[in-house]
TIVO-2410 file (N, C-alpha, C; in nm, 3 decimals):
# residues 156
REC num residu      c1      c2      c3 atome chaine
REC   1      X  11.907  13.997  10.165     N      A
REC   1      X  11.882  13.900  10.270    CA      A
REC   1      X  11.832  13.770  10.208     C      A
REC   2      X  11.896  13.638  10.250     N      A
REC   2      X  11.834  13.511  10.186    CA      A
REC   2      X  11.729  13.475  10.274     C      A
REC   3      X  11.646  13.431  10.224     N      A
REC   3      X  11.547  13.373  10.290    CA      A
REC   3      X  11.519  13.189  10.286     C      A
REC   4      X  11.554  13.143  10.413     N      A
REC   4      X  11.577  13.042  10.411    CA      A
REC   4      X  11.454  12.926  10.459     C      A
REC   5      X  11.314  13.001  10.458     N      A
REC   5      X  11.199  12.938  10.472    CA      A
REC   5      X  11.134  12.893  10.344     C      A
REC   6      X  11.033  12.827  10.326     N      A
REC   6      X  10.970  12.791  10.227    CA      A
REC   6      X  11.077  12.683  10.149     C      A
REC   7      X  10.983  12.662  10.028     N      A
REC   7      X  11.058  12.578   9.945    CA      A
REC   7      X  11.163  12.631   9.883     C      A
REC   8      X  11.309  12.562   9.947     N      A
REC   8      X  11.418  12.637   9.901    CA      A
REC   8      X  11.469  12.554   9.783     C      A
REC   9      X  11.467  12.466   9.751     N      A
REC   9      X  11.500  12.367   9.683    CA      A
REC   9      X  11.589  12.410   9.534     C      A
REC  10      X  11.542  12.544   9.477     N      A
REC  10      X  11.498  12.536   9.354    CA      A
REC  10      X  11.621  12.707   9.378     C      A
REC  11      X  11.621  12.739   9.484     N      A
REC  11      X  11.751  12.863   9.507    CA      A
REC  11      X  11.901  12.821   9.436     C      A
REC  12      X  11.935  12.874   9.433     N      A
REC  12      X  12.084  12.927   9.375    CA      A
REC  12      X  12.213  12.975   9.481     C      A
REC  13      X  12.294  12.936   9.518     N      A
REC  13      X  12.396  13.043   9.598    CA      A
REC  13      X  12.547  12.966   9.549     C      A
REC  14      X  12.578  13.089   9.551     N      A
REC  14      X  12.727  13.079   9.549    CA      A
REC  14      X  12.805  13.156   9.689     C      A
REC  15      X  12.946  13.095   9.671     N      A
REC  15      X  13.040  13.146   9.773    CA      A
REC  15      X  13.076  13.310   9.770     C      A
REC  16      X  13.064  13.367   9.909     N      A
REC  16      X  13.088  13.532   9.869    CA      A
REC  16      X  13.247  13.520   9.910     C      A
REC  17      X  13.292  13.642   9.891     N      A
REC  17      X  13.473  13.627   9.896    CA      A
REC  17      X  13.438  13.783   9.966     C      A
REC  18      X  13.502  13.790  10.061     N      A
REC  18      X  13.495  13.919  10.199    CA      A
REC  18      X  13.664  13.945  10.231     C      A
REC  19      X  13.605  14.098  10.208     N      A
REC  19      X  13.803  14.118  10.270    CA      A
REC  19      X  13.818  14.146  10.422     C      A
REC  20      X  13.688  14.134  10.516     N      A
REC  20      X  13.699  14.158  10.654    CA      A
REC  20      X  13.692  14.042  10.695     C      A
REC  21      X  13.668  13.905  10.623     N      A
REC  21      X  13.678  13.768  10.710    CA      A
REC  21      X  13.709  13.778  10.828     C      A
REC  22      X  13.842  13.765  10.862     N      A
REC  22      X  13.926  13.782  10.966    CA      A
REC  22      X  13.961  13.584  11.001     C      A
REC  23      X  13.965  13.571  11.084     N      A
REC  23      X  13.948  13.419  11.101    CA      A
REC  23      X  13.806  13.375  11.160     C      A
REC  24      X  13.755  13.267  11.071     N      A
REC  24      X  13.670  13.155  11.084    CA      A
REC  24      X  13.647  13.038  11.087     C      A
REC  25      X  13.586  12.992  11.195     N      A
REC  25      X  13.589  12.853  11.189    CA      A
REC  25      X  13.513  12.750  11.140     C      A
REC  26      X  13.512  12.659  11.054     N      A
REC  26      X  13.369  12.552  11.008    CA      A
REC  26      X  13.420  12.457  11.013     C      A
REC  27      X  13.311  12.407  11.068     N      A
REC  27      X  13.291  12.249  11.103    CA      A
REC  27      X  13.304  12.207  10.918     C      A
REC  28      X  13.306  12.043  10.940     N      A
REC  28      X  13.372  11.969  10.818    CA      A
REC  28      X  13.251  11.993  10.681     C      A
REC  29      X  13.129  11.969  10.809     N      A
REC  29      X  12.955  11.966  10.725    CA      A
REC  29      X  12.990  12.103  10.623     C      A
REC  30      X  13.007  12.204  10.708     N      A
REC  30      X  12.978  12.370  10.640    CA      A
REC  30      X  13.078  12.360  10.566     C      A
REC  31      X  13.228  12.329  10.574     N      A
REC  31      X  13.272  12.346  10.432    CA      A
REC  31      X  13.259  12.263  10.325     C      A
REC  32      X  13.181  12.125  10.321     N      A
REC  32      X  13.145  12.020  10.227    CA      A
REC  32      X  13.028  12.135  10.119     C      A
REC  33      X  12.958  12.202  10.253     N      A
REC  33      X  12.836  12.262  10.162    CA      A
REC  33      X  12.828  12.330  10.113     C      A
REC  34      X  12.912  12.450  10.203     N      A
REC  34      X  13.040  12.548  10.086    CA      A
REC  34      X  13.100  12.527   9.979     C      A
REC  35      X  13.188  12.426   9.988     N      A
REC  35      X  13.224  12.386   9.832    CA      A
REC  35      X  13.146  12.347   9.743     C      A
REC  36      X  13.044  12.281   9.759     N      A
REC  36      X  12.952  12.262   9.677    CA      A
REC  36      X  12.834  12.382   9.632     C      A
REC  37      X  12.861  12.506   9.687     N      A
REC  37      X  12.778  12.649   9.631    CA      A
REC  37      X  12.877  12.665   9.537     C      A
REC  38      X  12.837  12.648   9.448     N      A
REC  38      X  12.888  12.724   9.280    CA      A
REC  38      X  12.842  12.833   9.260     C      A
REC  39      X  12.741  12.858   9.261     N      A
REC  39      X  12.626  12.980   9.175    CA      A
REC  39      X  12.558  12.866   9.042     C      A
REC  40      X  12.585  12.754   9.029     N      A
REC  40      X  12.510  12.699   8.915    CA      A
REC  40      X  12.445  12.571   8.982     C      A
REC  41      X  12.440  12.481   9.060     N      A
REC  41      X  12.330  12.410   9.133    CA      A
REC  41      X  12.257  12.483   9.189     C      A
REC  42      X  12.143  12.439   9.254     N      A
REC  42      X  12.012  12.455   9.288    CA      A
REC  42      X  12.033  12.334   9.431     C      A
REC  43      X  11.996  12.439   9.528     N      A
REC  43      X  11.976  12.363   9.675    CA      A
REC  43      X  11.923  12.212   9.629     C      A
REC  44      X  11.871  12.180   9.590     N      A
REC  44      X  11.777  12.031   9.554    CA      A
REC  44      X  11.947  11.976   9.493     C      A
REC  45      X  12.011  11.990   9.413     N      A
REC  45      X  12.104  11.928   9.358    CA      A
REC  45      X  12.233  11.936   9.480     C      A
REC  46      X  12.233  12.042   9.515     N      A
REC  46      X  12.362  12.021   9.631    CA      A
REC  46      X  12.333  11.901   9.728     C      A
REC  47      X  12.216  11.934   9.790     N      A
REC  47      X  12.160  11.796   9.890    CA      A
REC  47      X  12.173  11.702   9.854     C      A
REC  48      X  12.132  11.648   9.696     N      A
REC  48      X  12.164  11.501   9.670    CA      A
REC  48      X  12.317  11.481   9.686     C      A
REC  49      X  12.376  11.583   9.587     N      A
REC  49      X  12.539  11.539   9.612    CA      A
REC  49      X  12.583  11.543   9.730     C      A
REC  50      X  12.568  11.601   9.846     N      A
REC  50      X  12.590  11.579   9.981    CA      A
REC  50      X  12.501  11.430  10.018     C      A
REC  51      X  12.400  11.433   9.995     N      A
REC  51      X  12.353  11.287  10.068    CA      A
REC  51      X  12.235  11.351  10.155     C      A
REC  52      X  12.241  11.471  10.178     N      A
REC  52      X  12.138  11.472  10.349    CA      A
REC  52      X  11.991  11.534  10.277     C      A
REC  53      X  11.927  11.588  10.374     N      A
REC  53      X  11.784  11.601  10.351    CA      A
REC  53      X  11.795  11.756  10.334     C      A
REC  54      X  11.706  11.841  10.284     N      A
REC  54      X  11.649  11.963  10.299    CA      A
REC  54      X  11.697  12.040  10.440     C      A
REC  55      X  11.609  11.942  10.557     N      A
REC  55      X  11.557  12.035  10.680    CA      A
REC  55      X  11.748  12.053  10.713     C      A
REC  56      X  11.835  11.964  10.718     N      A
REC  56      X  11.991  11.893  10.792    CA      A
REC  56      X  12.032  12.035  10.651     C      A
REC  57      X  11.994  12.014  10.581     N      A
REC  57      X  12.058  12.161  10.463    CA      A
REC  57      X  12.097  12.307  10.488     C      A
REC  58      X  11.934  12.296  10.541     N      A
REC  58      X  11.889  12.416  10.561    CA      A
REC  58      X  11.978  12.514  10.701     C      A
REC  59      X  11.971  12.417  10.793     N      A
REC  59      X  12.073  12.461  10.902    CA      A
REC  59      X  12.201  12.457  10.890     C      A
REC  60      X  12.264  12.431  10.784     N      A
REC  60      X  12.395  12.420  10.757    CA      A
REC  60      X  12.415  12.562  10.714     C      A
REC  61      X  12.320  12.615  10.590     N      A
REC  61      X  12.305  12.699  10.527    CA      A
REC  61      X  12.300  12.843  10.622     C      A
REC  62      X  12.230  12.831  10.707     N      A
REC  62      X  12.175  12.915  10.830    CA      A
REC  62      X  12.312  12.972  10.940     C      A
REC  63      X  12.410  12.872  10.928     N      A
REC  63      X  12.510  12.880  11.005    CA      A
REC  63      X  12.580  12.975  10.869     C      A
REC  64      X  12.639  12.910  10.774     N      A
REC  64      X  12.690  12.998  10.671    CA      A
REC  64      X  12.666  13.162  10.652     C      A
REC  65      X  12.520  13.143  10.629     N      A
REC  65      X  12.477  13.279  10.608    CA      A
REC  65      X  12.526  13.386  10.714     C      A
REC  66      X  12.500  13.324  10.837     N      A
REC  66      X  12.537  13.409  10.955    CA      A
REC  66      X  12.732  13.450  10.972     C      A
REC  67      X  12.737  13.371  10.870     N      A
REC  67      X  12.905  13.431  10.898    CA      A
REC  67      X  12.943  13.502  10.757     C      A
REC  68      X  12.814  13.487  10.673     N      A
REC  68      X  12.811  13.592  10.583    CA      A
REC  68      X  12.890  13.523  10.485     C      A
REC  69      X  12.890  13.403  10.430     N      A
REC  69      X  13.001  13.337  10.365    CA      A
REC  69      X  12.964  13.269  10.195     C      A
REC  70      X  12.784  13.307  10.253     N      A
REC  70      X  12.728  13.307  10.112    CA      A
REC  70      X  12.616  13.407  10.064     C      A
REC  71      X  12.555  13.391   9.915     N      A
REC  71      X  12.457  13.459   9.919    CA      A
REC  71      X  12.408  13.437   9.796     C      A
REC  72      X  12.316  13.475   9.737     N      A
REC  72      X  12.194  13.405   9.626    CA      A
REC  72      X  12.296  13.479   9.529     C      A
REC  73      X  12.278  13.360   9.393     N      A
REC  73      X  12.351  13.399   9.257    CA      A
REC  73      X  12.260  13.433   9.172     C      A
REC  74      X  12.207  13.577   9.164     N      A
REC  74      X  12.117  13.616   9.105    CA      A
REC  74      X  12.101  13.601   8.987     C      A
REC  75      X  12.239  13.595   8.881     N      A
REC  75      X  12.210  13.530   8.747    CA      A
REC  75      X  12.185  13.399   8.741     C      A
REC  76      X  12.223  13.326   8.816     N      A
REC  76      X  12.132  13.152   8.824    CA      A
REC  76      X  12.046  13.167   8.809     C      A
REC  77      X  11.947  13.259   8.873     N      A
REC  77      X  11.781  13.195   8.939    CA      A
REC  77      X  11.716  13.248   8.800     C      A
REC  78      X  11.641  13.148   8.739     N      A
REC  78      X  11.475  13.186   8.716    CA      A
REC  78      X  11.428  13.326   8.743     C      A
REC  79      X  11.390  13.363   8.630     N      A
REC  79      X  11.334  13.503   8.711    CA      A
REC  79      X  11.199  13.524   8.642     C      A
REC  80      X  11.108  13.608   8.691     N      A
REC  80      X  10.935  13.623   8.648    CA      A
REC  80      X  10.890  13.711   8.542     C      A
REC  81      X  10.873  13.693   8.394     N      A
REC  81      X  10.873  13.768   8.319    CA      A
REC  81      X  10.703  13.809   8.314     C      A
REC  82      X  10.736  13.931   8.210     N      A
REC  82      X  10.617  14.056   8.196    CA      A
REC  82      X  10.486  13.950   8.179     C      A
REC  83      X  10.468  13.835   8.125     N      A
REC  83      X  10.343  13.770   8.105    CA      A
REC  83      X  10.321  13.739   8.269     C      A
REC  84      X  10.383  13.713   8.381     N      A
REC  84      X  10.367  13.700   8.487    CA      A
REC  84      X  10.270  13.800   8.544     C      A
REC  85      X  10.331  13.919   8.582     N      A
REC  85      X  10.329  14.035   8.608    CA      A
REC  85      X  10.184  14.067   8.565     C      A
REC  86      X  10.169  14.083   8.426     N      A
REC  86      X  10.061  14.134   8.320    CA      A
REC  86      X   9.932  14.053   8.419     C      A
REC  87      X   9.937  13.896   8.376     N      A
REC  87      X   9.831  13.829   8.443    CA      A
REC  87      X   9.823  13.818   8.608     C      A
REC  88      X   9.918  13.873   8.716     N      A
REC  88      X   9.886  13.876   8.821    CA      A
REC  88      X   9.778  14.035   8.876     C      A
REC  89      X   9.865  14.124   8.784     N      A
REC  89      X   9.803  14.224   8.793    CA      A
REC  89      X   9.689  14.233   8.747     C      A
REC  90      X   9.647  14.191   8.615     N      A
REC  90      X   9.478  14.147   8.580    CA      A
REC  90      X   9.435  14.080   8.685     C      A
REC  91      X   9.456  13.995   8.709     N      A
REC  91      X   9.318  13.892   8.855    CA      A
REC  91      X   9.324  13.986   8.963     C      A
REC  92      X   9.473  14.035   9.029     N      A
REC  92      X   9.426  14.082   9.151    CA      A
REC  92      X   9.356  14.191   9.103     C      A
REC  93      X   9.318  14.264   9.021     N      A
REC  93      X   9.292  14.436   8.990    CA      A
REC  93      X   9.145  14.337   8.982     C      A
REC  94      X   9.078  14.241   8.917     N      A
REC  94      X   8.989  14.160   8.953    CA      A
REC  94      X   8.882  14.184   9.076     C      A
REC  95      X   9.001  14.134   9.201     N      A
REC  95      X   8.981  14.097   9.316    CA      A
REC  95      X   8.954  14.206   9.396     C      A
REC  96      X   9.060  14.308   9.370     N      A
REC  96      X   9.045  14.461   9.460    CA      A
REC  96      X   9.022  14.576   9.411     C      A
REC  97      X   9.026  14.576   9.210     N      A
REC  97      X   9.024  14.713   9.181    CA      A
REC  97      X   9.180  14.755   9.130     C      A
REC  98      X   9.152  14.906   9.139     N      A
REC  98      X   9.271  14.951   9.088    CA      A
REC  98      X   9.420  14.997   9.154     C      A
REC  99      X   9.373  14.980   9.305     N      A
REC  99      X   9.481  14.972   9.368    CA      A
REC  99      X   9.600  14.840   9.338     C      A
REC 100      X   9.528  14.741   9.279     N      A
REC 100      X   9.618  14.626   9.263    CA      A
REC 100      X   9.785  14.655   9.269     C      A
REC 101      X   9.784  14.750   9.145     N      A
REC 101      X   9.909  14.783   9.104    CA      A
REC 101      X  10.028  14.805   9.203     C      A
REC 102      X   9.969  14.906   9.312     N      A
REC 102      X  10.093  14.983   9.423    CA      A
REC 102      X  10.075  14.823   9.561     C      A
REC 103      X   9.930  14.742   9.558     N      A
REC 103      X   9.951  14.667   9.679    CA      A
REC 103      X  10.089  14.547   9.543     C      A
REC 104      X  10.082  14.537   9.491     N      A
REC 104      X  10.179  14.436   9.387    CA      A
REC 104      X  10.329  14.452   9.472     C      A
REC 105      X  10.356  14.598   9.396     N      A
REC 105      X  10.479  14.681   9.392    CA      A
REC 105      X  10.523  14.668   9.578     C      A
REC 106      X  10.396  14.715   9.617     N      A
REC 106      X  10.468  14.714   9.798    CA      A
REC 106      X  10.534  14.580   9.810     C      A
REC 107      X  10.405  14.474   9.798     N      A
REC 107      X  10.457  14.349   9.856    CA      A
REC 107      X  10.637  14.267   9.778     C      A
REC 108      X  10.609  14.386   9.666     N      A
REC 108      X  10.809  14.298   9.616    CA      A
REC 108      X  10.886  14.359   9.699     C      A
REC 109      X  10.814  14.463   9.728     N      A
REC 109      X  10.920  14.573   9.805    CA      A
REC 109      X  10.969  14.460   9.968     C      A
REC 110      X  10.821  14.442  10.064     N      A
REC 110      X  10.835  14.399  10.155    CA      A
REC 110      X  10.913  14.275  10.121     C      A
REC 111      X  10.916  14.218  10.068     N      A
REC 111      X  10.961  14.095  10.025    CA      A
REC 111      X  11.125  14.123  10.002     C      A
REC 112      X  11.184  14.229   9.983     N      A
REC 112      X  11.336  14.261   9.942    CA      A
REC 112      X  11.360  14.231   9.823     C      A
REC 113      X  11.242  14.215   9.701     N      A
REC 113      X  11.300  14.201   9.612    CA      A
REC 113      X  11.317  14.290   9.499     C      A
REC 114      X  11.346  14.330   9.401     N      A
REC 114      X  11.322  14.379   9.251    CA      A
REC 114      X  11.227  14.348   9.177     C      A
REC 115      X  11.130  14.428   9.088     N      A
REC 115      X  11.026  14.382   9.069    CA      A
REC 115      X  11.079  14.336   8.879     C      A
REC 116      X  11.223  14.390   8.895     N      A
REC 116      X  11.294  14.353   8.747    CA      A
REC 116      X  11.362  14.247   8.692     C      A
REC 117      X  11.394  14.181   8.862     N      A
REC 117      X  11.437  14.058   8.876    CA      A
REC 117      X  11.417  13.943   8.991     C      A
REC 118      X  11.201  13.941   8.998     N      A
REC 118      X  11.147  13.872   9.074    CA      A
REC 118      X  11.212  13.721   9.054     C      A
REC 119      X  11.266  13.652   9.183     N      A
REC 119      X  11.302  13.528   9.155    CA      A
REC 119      X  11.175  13.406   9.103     C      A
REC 120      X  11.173  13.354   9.076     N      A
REC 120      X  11.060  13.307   9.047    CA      A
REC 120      X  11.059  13.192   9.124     C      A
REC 121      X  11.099  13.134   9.182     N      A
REC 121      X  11.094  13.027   9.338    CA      A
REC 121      X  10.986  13.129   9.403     C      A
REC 122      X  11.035  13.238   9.435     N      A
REC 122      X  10.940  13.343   9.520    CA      A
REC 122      X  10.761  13.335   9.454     C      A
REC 123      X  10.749  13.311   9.355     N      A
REC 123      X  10.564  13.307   9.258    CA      A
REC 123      X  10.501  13.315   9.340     C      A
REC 124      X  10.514  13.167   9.427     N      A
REC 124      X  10.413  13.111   9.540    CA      A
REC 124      X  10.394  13.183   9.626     C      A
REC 125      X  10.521  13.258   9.689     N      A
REC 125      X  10.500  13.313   9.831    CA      A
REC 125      X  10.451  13.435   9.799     C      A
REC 126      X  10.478  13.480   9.702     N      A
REC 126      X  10.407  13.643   9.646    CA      A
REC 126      X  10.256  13.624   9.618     C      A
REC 127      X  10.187  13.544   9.532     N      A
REC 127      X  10.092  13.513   9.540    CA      A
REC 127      X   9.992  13.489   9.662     C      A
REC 128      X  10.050  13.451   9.765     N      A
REC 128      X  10.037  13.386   9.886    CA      A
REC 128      X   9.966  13.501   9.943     C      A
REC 129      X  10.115  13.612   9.949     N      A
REC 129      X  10.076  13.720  10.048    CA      A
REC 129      X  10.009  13.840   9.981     C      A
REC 130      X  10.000  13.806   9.837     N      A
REC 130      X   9.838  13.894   9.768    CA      A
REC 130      X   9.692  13.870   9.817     C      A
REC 131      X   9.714  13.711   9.804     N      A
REC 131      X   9.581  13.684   9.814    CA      A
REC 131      X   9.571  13.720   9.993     C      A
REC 132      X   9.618  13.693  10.072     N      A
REC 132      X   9.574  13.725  10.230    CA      A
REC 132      X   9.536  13.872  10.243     C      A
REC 133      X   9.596  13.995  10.126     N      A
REC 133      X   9.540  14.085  10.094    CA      A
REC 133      X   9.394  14.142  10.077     C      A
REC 134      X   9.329  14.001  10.044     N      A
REC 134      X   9.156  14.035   9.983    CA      A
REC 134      X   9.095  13.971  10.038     C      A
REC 135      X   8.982  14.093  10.086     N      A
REC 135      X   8.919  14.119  10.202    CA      A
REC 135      X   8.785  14.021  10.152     C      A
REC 136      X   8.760  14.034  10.030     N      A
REC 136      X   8.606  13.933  10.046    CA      A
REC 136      X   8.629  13.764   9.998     C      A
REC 137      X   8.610  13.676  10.051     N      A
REC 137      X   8.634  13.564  10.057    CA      A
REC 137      X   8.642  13.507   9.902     C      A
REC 138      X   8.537  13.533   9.833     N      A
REC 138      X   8.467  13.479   9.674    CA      A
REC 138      X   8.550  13.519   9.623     C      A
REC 139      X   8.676  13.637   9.612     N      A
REC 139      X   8.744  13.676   9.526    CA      A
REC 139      X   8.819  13.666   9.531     C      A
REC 140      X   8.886  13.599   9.696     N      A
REC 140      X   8.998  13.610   9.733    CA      A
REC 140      X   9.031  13.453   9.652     C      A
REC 141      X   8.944  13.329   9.651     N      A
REC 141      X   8.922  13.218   9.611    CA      A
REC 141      X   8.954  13.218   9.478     C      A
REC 142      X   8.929  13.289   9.401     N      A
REC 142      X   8.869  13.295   9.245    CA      A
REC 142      X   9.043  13.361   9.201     C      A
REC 143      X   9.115  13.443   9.284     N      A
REC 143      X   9.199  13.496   9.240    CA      A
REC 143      X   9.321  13.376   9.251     C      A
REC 144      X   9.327  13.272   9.376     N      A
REC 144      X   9.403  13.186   9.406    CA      A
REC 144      X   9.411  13.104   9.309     C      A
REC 145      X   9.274  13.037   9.247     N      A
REC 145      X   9.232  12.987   9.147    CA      A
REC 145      X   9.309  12.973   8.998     C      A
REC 146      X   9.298  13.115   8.968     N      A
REC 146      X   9.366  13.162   8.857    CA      A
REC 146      X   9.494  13.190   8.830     C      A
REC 147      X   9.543  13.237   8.962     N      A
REC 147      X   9.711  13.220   8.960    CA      A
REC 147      X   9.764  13.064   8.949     C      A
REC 148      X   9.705  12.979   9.057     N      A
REC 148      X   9.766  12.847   9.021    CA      A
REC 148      X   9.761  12.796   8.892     C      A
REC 149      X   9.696  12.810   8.797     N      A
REC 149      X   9.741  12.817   8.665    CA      A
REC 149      X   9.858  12.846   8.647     C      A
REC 150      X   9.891  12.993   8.654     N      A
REC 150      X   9.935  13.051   8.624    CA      A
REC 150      X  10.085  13.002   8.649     C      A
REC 151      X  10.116  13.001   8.757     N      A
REC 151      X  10.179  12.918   8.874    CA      A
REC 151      X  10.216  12.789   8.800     C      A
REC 152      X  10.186  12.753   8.769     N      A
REC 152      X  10.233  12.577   8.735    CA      A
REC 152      X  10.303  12.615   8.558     C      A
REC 153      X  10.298  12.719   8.503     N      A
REC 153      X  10.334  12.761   8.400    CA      A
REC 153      X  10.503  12.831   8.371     C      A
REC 154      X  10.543  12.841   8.492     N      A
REC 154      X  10.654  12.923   8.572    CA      A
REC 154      X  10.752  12.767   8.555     C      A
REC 155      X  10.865  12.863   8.475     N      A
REC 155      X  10.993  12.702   8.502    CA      A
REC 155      X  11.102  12.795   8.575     C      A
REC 156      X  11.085  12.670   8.629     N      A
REC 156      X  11.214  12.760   8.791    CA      A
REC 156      X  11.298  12.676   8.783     C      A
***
């Protein structure tokens, strides 16, 4: 499933090829934006070469998806290696102890992703929904703290 909230900018998609198509119809916008999904730009680069903004993107994209016509090019994206991982799991195990590990693992899970091939656009929002995880304020702070480091270290 793509997820078309947050900062998409920095995503990947290419064109899917379906043998149940059947007939479809797109407006001029959706196939400009279509042709321009390679699997090797990044939403931020398609928009400029189209001309329009993010939000005018994003609903283009939204229409696509729903006819199932694209989907994330997983070898494009950035992905979150073991130094990631290593230091998220140190702060939160920090913050909550030793459960860290399985609340980690759930939230890639909830998230739909692989924990082998975390996109790394995703950092923020994973981080995000760790920290709303921890229950005492001082740690929950201290852990946010330390990831944004961490966080700004990540090339996406």
């Amino acid at each position: 499933m793509v997820e078309f909230s947050g900062d998409i900018s920095r995503l990947v998609l290419k064109r899917t090829v379906r043998a149940d198509l059947g007939e479809v119809s797109l407006d001029s916008e959706m196939l400009q934006v279509l042709m321009e999904l390679d699997g090797t730009k990044n939403l931020a680069q398609v928009a400029r070469s189209l001309n329009v903004n993010m939000k005018h993107l994003r609903g283009v994209l939204n229409k696509l998806h729903k006819l199932r016509l694209i989907e994330v090019a997983k070898d494009a994206m950035p992905t979150l290696g073991r130094d990631f991982f290593n230091a998220l799991s140190n702060e939160l195990s920090r913050a909550m102890g030793p459960i860290a590990d399985v609340v980690i693992e759930d939230e890639i899970n909830d998230m739909g992703e692989d924990p082998s091939r975390f996109p790394a656009h995703r950092a923020a929002e994973l981080v995000d929904q760790l920290a709303r995880q921890i229950i005492r304020e001082e740690r929950k702070v201290a852990f946010q703290q330390s990831m944004v480091k961490k966080l700004r270290e990540i090339e996406t």
